[in-house]
C-alpha positions in Angstrom: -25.7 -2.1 -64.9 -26.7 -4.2 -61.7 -23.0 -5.7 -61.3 -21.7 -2.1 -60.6 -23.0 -1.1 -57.3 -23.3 1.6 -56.3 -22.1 4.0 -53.0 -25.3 3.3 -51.4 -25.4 -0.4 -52.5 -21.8 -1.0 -51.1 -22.7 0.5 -47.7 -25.8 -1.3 -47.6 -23.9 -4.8 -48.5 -21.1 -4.2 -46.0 -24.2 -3.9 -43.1 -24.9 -7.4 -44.6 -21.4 -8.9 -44.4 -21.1 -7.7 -40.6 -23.8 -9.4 -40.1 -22.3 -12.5 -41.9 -19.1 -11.9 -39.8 -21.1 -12.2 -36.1 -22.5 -15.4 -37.4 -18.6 -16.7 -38.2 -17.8 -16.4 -34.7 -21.0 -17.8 -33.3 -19.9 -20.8 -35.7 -16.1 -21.3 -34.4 -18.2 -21.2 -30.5 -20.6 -23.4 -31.5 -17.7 -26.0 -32.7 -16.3 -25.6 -29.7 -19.0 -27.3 -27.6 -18.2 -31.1 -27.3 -21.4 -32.4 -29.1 -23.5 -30.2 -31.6 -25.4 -31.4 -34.7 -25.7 -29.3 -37.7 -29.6 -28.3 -37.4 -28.4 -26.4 -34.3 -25.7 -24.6 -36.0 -28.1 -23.6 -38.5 -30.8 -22.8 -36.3 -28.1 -20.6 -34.3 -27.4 -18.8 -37.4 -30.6 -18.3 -38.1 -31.4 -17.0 -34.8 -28.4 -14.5 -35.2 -29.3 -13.2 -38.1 -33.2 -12.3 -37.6 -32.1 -10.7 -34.4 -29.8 -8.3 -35.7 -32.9 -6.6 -38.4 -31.6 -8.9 -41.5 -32.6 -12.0 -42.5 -31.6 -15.6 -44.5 -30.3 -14.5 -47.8 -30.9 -18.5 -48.6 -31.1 -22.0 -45.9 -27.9 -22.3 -44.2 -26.6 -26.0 -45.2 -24.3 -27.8 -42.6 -22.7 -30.2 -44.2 -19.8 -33.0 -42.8 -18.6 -36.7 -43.4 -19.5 -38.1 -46.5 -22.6 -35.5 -46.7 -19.6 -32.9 -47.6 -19.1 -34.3 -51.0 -22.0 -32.9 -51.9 -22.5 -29.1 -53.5 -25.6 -28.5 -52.2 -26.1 -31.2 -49.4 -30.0 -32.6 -49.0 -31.5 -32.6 -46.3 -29.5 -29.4 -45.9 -29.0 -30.4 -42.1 -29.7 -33.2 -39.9 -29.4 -34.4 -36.7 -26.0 -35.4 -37.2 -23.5 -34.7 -34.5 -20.8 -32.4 -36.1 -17.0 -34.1 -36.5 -14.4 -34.7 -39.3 -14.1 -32.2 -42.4 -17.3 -30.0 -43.6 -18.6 -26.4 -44.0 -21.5 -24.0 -43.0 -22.9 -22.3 -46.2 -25.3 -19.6 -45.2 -26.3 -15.9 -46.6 -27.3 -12.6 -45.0 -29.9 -10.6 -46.4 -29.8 -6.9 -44.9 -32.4 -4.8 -46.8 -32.5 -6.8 -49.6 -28.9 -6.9 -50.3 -26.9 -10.3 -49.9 -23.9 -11.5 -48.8 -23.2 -15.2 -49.3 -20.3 -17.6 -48.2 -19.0 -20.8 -46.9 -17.3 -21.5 -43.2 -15.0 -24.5 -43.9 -14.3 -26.9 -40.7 -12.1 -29.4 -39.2 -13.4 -30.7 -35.9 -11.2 -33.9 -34.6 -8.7 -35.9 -36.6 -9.4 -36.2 -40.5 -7.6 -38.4 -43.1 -4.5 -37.5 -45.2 -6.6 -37.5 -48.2 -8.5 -35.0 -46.5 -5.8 -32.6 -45.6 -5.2 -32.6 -49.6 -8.2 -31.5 -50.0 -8.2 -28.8 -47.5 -4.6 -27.7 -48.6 -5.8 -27.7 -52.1 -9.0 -25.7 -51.6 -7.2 -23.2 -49.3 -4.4 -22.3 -51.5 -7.1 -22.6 -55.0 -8.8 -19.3 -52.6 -5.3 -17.9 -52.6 -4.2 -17.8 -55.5 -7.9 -16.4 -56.8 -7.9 -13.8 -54.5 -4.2 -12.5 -55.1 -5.0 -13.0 -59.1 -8.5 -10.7 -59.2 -8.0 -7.3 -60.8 -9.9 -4.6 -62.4 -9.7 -5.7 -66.4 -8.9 -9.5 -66.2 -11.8 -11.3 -67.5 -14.0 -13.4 -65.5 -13.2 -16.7 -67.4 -9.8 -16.7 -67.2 -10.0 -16.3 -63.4 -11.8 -19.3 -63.4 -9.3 -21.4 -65.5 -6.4 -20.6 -63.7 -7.8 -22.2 -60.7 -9.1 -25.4 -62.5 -5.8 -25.8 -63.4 -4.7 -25.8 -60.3 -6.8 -28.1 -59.2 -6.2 -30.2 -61.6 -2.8 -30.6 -60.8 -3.5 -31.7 -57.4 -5.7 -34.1 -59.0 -8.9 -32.2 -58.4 -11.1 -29.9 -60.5 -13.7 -27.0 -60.3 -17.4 -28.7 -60.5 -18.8 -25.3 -60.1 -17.8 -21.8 -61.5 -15.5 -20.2 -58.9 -18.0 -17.5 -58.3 -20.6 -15.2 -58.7 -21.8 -11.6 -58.5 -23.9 -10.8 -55.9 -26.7 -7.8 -54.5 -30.3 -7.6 -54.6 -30.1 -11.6 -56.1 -28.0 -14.2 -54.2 -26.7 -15.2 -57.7 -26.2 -12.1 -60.5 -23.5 -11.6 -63.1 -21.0 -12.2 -63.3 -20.4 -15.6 -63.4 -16.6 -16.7 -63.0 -16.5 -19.5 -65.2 -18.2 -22.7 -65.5 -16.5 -26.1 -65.3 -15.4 -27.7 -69.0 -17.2 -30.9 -68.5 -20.4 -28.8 -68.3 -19.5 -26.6 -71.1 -19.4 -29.7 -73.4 -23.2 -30.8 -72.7 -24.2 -27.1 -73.6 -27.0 -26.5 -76.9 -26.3 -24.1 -79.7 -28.6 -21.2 -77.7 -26.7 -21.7 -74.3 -23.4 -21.6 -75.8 -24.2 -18.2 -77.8 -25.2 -16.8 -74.0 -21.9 -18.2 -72.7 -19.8 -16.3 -75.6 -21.1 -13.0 -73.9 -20.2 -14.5 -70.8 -17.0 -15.0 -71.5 -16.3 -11.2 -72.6 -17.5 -10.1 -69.2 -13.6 -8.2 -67.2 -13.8 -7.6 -63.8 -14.8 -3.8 -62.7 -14.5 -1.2 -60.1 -17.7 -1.6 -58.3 -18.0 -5.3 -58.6 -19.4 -7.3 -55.6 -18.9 -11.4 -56.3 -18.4 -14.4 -54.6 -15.1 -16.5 -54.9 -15.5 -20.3 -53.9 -12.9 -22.7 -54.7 -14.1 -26.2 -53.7 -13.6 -29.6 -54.2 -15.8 -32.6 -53.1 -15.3 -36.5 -53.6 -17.9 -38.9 -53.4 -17.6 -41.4 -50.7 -15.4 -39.3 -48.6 -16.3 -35.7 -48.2 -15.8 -31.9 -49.3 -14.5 -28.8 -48.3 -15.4 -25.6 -50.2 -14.2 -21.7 -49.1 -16.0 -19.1 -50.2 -16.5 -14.6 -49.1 -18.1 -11.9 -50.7 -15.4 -9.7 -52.4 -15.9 -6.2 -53.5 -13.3 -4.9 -56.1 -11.8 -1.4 -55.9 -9.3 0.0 -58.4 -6.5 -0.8 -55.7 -7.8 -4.0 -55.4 -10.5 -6.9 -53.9 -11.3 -6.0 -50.5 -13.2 -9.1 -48.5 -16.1 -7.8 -47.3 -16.8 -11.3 -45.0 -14.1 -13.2 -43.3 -14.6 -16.6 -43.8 -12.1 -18.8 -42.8 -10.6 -22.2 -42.1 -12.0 -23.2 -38.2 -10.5 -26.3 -36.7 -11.3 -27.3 -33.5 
């Protein structure tokens, strides 16, 4: 019942994602500046956030260089003075409902191999987004872009999304990566068969986050929170590319 929201629900998590989208902008300012580290950006965001009646849905990681490659980068920020190819992944929580995404960034030059895997994740967000309708199941979404990915010579180390409201993570979740799938037990792959039957609905509210990171050199992930109406997704935040 929870991934249908509701009228009141969907009012309530577009209040979030305006909140979300103030932050965006603060982000592509703060980038701007010649020197900035990345406990400033998330202490900006932060800042924004509490001061418009809402707060963190989740800590803001800001994440470049090498620290990129990771999913969920540790210490989520440092001290580091922002350049090259990374992303802001924060969360608003506005009366308990969340909205959740990641600001991908370019700031200075960045190698060949990383425009690959900019181009890669961008067009992976595209072809996710123009593919989402009411009745296509969840899993095959999923697929679709691994296999895209995997073309470039990437893959999908995470699913490709996730519902969310009251919870930063709820069903449904849009797919999980075949690598993990093979080190599943008997119990969690009778869990994942109900998984898999799960079609998108009207109502829906979910997360789509192509991303691909390699060790040693960095990451880049994309991620908005969608709601899906029976004409269509609608992207409730507007993440997007920022290069500066």
């Amino acid at each position: 019942m929870g991934m249908i929201k509701t009228k009141k629900e969907i009012k309530l998590l577009k209040k979030s994602a305006e909140i979300t989208n103030s932050c965006i902008q603060l982000i592509e300012s703060l980038l701007k500046k010649e020197k900035i580290t990345e406990k400033e950006i998330a202490s900006a965001i932060r800042r924004k956030i509490y001061s418009e009646g809402a707060k963190l849905a989740f800590r803001t990681i800001v994440a470049c260089g090498k620290r990129a490659a990771r999913i969920h980068a540790k210490p989520r920020a440092t001290n580091k003075i922002i350049s090259g190819l990374g992303y802001v992944d924060f969360g608003t929580s506005y009366k308990g409902y969340k909205t959740d995404v990641t600001v991908p960034f370019i700031k200075g030059k960045i190698s060949k191999k990383e425009e690959k895997i900019v181009e890669a994740v961008i067009q992976a967000y595209s072809l996710a987004f123009k593919s989402l309708k009411v009745g296509l199941p969840c899993f095959q979404l999923f697929q679709k872009v691994d296999n895209f990915l995997r073309k470039q010579g990437f893959r999908m180390q995470h699913s490709l999304g996730h519902g969310v409201g009251l919870k930063i993570h709820e069903l449904p979740t849009i797919g999980i990566p075949k690598e993990k799938l093979e080190k599943l037990n008997k119990k969690k792959k009778k869990k994942l068969e109900k998984l898999k039957k799960i079609r998108f609905q009207e109502g829906m509210v979910f997360t789509i986050e192509p991303a691909v990171y390699v060790k040693g050199l960095g990451g880049c992930r994309f991620e908005n929170t969608i709601l899906l109406t029976k004409n269509g997704p609608i992207s409730l935040t507007l993440s997007k590319l920022i290069r500066v």
